[in-house]
C-alpha positions as CSV (number, residue, x, y, z in Angstrom):
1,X,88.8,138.5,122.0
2,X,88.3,136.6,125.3
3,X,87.9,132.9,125.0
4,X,85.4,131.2,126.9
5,X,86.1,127.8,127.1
6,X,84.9,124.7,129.1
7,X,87.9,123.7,131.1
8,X,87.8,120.1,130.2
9,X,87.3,120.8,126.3
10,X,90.1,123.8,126.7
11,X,92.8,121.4,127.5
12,X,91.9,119.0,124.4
13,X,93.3,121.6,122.5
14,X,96.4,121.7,123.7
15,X,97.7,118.3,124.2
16,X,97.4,117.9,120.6
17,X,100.2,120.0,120.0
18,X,102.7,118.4,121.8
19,X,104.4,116.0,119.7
20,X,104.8,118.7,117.0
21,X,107.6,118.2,115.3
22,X,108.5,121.3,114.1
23,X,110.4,124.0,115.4
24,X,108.7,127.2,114.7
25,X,105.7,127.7,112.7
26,X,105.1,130.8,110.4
27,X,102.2,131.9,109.0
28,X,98.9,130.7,110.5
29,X,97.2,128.0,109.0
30,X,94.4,130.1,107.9
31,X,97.0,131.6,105.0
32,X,96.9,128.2,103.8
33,X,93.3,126.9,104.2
34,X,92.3,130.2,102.5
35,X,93.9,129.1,99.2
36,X,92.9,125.2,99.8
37,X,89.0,126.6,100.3
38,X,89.4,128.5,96.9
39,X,90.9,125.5,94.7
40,X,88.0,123.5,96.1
41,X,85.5,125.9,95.2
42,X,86.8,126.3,92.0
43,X,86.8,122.3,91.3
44,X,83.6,121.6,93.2
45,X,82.1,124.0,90.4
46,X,83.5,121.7,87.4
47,X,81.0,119.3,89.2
48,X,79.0,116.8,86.0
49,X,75.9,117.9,85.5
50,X,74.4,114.4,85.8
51,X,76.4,112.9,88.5
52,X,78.6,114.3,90.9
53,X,82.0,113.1,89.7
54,X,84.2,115.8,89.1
55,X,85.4,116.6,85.4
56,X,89.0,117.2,84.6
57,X,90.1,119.2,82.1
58,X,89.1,116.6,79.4
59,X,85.2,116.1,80.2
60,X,86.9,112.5,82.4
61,X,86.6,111.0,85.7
62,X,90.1,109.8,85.2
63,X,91.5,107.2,87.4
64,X,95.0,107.8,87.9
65,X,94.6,111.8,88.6
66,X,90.9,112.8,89.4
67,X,90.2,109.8,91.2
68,X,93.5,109.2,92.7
69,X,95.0,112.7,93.2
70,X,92.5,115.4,93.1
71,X,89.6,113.5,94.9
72,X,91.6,112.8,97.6
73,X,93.0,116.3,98.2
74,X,89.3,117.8,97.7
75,X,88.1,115.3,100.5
76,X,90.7,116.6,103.0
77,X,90.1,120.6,102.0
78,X,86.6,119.8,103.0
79,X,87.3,118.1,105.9
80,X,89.5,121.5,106.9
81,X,87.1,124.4,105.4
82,X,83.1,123.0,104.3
83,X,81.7,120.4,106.1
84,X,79.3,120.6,104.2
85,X,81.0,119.8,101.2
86,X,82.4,116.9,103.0
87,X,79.5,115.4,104.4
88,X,77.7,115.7,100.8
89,X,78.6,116.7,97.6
90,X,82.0,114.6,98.0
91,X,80.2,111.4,100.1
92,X,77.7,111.3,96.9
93,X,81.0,111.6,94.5
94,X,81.6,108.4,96.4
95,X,78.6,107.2,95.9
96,X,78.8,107.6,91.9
97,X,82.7,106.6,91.3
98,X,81.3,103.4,92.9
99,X,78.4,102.9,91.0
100,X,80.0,104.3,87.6
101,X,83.4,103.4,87.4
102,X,83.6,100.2,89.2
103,X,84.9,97.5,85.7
104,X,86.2,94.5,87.1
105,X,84.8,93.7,90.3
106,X,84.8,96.4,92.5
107,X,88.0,98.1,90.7
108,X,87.6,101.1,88.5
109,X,87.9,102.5,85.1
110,X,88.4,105.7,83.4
111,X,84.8,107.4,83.0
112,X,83.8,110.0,80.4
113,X,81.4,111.8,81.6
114,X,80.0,113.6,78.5
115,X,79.8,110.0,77.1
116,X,78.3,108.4,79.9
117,X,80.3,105.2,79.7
118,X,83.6,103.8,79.8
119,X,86.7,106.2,78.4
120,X,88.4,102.4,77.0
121,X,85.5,100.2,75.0
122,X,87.7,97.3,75.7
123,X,88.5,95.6,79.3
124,X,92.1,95.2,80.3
125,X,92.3,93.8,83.3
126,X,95.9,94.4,83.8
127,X,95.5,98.1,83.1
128,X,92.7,98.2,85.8
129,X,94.5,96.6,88.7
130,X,97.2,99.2,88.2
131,X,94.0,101.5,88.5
132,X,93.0,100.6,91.5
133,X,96.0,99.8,93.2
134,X,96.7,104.1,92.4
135,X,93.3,104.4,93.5
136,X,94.0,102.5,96.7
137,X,97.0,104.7,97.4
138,X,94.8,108.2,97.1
139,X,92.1,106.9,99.6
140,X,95.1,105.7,102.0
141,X,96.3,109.4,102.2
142,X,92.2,110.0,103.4
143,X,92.5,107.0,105.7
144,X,95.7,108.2,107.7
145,X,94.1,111.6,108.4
146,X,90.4,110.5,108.9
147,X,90.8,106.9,110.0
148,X,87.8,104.7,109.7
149,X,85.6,106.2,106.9
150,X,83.0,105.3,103.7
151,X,86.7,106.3,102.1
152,X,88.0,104.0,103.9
153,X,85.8,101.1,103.5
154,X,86.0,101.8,99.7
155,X,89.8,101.2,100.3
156,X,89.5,98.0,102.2
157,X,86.8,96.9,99.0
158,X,89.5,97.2,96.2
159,X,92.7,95.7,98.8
160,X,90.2,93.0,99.6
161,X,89.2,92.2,95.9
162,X,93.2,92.4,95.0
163,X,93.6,89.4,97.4
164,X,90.5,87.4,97.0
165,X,91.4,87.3,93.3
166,X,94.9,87.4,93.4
167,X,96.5,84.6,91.4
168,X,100.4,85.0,91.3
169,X,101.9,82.3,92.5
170,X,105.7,82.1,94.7
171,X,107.1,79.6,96.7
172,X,108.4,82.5,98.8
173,X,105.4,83.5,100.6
174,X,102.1,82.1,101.9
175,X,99.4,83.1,99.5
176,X,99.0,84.3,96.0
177,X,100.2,87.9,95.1
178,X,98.0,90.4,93.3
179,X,100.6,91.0,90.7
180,X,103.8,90.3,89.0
181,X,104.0,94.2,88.7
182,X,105.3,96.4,91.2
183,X,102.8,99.6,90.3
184,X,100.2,97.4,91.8
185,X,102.0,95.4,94.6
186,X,104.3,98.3,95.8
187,X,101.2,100.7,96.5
188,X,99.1,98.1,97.9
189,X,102.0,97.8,100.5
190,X,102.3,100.5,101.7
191,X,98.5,100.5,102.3
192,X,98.3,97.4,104.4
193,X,100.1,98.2,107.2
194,X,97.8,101.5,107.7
195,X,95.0,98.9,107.2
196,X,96.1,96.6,109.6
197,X,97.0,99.8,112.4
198,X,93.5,101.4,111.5
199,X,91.8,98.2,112.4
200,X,93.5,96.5,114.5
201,X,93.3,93.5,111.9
202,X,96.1,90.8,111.6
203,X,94.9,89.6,108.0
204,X,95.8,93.1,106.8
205,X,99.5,92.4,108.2
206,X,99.1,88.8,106.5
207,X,98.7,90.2,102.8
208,X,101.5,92.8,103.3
209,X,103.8,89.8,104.8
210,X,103.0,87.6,101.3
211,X,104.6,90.7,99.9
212,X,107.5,91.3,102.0
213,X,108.3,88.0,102.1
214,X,108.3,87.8,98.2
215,X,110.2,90.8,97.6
216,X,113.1,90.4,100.5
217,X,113.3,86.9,100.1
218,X,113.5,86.3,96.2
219,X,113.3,89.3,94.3
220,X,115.6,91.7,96.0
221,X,118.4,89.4,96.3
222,X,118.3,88.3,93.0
223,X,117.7,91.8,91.2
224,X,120.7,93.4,92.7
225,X,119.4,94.3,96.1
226,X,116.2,96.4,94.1
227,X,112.5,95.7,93.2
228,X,111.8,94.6,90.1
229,X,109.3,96.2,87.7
230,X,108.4,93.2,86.8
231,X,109.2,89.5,87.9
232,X,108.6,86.2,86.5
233,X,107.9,84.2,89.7
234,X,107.2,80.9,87.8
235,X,110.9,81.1,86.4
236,X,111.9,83.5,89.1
237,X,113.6,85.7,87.5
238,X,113.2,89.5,86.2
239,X,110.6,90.5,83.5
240,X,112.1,94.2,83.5
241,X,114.6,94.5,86.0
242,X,114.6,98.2,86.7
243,X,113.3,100.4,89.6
244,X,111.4,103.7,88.3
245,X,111.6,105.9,91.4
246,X,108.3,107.3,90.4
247,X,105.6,106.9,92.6
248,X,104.7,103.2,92.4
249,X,108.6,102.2,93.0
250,X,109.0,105.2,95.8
251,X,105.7,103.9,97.3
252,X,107.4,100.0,97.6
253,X,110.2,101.6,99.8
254,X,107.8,102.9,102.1
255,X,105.8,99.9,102.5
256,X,108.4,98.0,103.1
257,X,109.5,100.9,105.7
258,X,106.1,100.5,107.1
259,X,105.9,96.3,107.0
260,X,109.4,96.8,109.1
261,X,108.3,99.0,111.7
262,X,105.5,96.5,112.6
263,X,107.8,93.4,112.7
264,X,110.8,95.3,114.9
265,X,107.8,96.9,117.0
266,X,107.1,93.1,117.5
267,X,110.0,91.5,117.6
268,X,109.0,88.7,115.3
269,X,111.2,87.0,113.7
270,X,110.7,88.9,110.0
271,X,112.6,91.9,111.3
272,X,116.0,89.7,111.2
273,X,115.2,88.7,107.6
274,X,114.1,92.2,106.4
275,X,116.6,94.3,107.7
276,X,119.7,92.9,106.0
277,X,117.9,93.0,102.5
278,X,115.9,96.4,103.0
279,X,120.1,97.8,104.1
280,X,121.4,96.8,101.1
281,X,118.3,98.3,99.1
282,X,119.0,101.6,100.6
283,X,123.0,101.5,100.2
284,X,122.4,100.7,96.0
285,X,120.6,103.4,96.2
286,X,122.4,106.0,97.9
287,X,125.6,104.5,96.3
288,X,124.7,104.4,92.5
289,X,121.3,106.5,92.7
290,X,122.6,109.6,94.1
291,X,123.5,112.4,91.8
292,X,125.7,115.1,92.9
293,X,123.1,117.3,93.3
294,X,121.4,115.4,95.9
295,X,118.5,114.3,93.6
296,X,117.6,110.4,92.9
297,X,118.0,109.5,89.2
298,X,114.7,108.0,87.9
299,X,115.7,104.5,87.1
300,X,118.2,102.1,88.4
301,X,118.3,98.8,86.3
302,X,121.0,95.8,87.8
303,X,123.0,94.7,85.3
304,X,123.4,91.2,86.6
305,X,127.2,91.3,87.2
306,X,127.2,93.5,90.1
307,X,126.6,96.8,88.2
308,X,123.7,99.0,87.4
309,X,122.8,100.8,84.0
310,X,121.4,104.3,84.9
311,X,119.1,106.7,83.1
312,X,121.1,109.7,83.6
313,X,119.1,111.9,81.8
314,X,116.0,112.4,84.3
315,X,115.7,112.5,88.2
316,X,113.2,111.3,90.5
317,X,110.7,113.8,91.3
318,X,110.5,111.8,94.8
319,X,113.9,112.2,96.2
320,X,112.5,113.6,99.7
321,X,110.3,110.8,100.0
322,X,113.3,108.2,99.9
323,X,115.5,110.3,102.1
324,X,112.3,110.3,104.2
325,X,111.7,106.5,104.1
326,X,115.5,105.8,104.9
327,X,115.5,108.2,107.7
328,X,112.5,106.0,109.4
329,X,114.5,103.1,108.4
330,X,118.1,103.9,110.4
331,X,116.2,104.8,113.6
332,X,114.1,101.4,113.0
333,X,116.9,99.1,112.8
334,X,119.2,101.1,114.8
335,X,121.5,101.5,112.2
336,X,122.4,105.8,111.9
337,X,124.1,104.9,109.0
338,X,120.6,105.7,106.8
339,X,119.0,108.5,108.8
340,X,122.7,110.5,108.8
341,X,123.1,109.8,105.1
342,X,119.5,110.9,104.3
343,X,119.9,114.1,106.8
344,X,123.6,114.9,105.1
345,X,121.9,114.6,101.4
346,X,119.2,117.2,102.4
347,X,122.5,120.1,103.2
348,X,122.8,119.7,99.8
349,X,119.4,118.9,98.4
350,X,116.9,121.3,96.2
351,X,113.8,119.9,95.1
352,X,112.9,120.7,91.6
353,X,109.4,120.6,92.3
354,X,108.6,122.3,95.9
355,X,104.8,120.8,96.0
356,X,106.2,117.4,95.5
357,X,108.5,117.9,98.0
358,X,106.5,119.8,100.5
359,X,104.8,116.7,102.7
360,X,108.5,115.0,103.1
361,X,110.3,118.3,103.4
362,X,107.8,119.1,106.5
363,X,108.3,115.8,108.2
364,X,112.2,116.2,107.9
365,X,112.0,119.4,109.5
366,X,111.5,118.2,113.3
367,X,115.3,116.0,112.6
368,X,116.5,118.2,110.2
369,X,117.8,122.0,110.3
370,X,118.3,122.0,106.7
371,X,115.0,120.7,106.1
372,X,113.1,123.2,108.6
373,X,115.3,126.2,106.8
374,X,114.3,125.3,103.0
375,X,109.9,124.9,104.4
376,X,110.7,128.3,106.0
377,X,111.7,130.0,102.7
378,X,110.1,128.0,99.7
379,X,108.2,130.1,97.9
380,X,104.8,128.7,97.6
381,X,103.4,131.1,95.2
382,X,105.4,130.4,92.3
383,X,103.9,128.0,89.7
384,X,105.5,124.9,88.8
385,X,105.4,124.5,85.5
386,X,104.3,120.5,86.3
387,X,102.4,120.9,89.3
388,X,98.6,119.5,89.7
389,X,95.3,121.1,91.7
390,X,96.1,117.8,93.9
391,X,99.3,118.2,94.8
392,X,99.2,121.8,95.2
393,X,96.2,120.8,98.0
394,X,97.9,118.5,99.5
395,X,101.0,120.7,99.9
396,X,98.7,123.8,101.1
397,X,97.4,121.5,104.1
398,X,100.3,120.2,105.2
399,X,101.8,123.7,105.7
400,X,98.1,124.6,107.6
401,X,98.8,121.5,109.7
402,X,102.6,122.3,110.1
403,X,101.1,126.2,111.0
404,X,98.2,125.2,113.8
405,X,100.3,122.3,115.2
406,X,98.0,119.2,113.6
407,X,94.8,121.0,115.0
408,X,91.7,122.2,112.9
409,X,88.9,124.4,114.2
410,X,85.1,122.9,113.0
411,X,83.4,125.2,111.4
412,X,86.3,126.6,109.7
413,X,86.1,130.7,109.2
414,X,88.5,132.5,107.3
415,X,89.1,134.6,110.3
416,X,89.7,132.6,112.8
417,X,94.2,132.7,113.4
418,X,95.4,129.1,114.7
419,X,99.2,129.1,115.3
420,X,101.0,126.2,117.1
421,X,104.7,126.6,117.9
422,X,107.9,124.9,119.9
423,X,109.7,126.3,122.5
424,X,111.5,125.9,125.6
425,X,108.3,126.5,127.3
426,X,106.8,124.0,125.6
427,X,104.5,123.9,122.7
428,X,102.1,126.8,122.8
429,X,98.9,127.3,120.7
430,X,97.4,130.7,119.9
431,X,94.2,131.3,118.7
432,X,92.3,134.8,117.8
433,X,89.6,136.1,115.6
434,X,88.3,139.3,114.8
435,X,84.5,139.1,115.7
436,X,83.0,135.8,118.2
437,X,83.7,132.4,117.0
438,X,81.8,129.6,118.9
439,X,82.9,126.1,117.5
440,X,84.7,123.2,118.4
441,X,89.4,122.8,118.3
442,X,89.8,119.6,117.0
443,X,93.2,116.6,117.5
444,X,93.9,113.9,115.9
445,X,94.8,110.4,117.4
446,X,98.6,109.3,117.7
447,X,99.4,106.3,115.3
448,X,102.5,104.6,114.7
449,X,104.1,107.5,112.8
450,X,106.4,104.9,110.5
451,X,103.1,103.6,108.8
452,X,102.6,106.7,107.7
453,X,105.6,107.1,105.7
454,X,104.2,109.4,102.4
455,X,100.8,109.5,103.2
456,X,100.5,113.2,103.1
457,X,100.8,114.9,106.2
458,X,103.3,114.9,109.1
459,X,102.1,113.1,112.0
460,X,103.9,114.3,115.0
461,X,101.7,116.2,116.6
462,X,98.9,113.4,116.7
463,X,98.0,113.0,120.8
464,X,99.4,109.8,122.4
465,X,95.9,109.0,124.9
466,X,97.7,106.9,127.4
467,X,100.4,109.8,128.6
468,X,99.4,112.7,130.6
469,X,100.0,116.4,129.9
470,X,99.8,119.3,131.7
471,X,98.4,121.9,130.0
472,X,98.7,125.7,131.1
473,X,96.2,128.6,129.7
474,X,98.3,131.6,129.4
475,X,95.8,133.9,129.4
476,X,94.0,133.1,132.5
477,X,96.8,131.7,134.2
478,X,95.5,128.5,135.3
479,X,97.5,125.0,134.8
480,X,95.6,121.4,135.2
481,X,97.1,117.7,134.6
482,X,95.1,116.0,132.0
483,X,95.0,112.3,130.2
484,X,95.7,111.9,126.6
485,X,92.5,110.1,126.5
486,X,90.4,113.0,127.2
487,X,92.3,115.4,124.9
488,X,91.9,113.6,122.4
489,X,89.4,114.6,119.7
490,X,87.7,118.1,119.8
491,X,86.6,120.5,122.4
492,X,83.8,123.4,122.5
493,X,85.2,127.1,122.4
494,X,83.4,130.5,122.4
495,X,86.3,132.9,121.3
496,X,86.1,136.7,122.2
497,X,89.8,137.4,123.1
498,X,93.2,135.8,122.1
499,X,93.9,132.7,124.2
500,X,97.5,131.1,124.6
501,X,98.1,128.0,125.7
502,X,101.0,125.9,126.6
503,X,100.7,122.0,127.0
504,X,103.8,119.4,127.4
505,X,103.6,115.4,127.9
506,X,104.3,113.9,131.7
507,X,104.8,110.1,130.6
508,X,105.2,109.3,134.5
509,X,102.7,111.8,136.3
510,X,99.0,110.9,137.4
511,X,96.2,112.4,135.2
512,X,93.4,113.5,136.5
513,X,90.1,111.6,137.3
């Protein structure tokens, strides 16, 4: 099939490709979008009758997994495969979650929908702040593909609210804090910084820096070099002392990751306080959280005389994501010490649950040959026995963005092949279909790729708009300089013949007018 392309648009496609940080790429993404498009139909069809919240299996709108998991995974499928759906169905299921779930301010509550009222007939506010801090954390993973959004101003709503009412006082840092509990402060920092890079806005980087600062300068020190569950800031000491390394406590580490990158980007004066605390976080946990077979154990609880009681009996089910988040960490602070201990762990590392694992395992693959050798040849058709709709999504699109090299075609067709790959001639994308398509290739913006730490997808191949790339169409033979800045974001394309094209970055050439 020849592509016809405008030559301008043409090269928008390409440039995207460059940072990707993957080696080779195997299937095409349409293998994966395929199944996506099918678990979103199939959930889109358990729509409620009266609104257009989606049911789970129980007849609920249910905070911590519809809302927080599923939703969020529907949202990006539909960005990928129905605009329609994406534009509509799911905007209105905005909409309602909004105007149905909101409790306590704006922050939600479980919903039954056969009931048509609240799943609890009590109000705990505690309970719900943990709610909407999850809640937060879903709409995050929306915000780092999509950027600015109505999902993204429901996120800002709920951090907003969480700091307007927050009422936990320290003397360690300049403001109130949300929480004493770290299932609501660890997920709301690792959403700030995304916030505050989104936006552009300082008071985003303010609220995570009340947390940092409480954390790094009084908790961590005190609590064996870990975060607490919970922590009594009046008496300053421990409530529960233990870190769960499930997602809350995992999702702490990469904040914190994330809070880091901006101060050492900036050179402030934070960096120097972080980094010694956030070292010794990550050597108590690969010293005394590391099980021989390479998998975290799920809770690490100081001992208060230099020790630390394990729970030996069950592993974190987010061991990549640590190994991820310390990775970002050594080449942060310039300390290899935590990238080579991370990259070592993975020669010897087997998740137990690949869908978990997937997003991290992906990232990893661009630094690590272990990492790029286990995404080659997990097999993604076997059912984990634990494993959710959402997850599953979420794992299915990071292996379509892995496949087409971070670009999407708009409107998505089953047919249409888009395969990005590395090589010494650069990074080449391939596209094919079997009869005409006439749409638009579609890039996404570079970001600070450490702010991104667990939020779904990797980001290497997002387009960096002030370097220049040359970009080459194989088929035609014809090569052209271009700006990031007009790559970026999505070009027309009238397919009729299989088009390759190669692109690499020129940081120092001129780009043309």
């Amino acid at each position: 099939m020849i592509l016809r392309i405008d030559t301008r648009s043409l090269l928008t496609v390409v440039a995207a490709l460059i940072a990707l940080s993957v080696s080779t790429a195997s299937a095409d993404s349409s293998v994966y979008l395929r199944e996506a498009n099918d678990i979103l139909d199939k959930w889109i069809a358990r729509k409620d009758v009266a609104t257009s919240l989606i049911a789970d299996t129980d007849g609920k709108w249910t905070i911590r997994s519809t809302a927080s998991r599923l939703y969020p995974a529907l949202i990006l499928t539909a960005r990928l495969t129905n605009q329609d759906l994406y534009t509509g169905l799911l905007r209105e299921t905005l909409v309602d979650e909004r105007r149905l779930t909101s409790r306590l301010s704006v922050f939600p509550d479980d919903y039954h929908l056969k009931n048509q009222g609240f799943d609890r007939s009590s109000r705990n506010p505690q309970e719900i702040l943990i709610n909407a801090a999850t809640y937060a954390a879903g709409l995050a993973n929306i915000a780092a593909q999509v950027g600015p959004s109505p999902w993204t101003d429901r996120l800002k709503g709920i951090v907003d609210a969480a700091f307007l009412r927050a009422d936990v006082q320290t003397d360690y840092a300049e403001g109130a804090l949300p929480s004493d509990d770290l299932r609501v402060n660890g997920r709301l920092l690792k959403v700030l910084p995304l916030l505050a890079e989104l936006y552009d806005d300082e008071g985003y980087l303010y609220y995570a820096r009340r947390l940092g600062d409480a954390y790094c300068v009084s908790i961590l020190p005190k609590n064996g070099g870990l975060p607490a569950e919970r922590w009594n800031f009046q008496d300053d000491k421990s409530r529960a002392p233990s870190l769960i390394l499930e997602d809350a406590g995992v999702s702490f580490i990469e904040g914190m990751v994330g809070l880091y990158a901006v101060e050492a980007r900036d050179s402030t004066a934070r960096a120097d306080i972080y980094r010694p605390t956030l070292s010794v976080m990550f050597d108590v946990l690969f010293d005394h959280g590391l099980k021989q077979n390479r998998r975290f154990y799920r809770r690490l609880q100081p001992d208060g005389k230099g020790g630390y009681s394990i729970d030996r009996k069950r592993e974190s089910a987010h061991t990549a994501r640590v190994f991820l988040a310390a990775h970002h960490y050594g080449i942060l602070s310039g300390n290899a010490t935590y990238s080579d201990r991370a990259i070592r762990a993975l020669s010897e590392f087997s998740p137990e649950s690949a869908w978990t694992a997937l997003p991290a395992m992906i990232e990893f693959s661009g630094s690590s040959k272990d990492a790029a050798s286990w995404v080659e040849s997990v097999n993604l058709a076997k059912k984990d026995r634990n494993e959710d709709a959402g997850e599953r999504l979420v794992g299915l699109l990071a292996m379509a963005h892995r496949s087409a090299g971070g670009a999407r075609i708009s409107p998505w067709r089953q047919d249409v092949s888009l395969t990005g790959s590395q090589s010494a001639m650069g990074l080449t994308l391939t596209v094919s279909a079997t009869t005409p398509w006439v749409g638009k290739l579609v890039f996404p913006r570079q970001l600070h790729q450490a702010l991104f730490v667990g939020l779904g997808f990797p980001n290497g191949s997002r387009i960096d708009p002030d370097v220049a790339h040359r970009v080459e169409n194989r088929t035609l033979g014809a090569t052209a300089v271009w700006s990031g800045s007009l790559l970026v974001g999505g070009l027309s394309a009238d397919i009729r013949q299989d088009l390759s094209i190669s692109v690499l970055p020129i940081p120092s050439a001129p780009t043309a007018p």
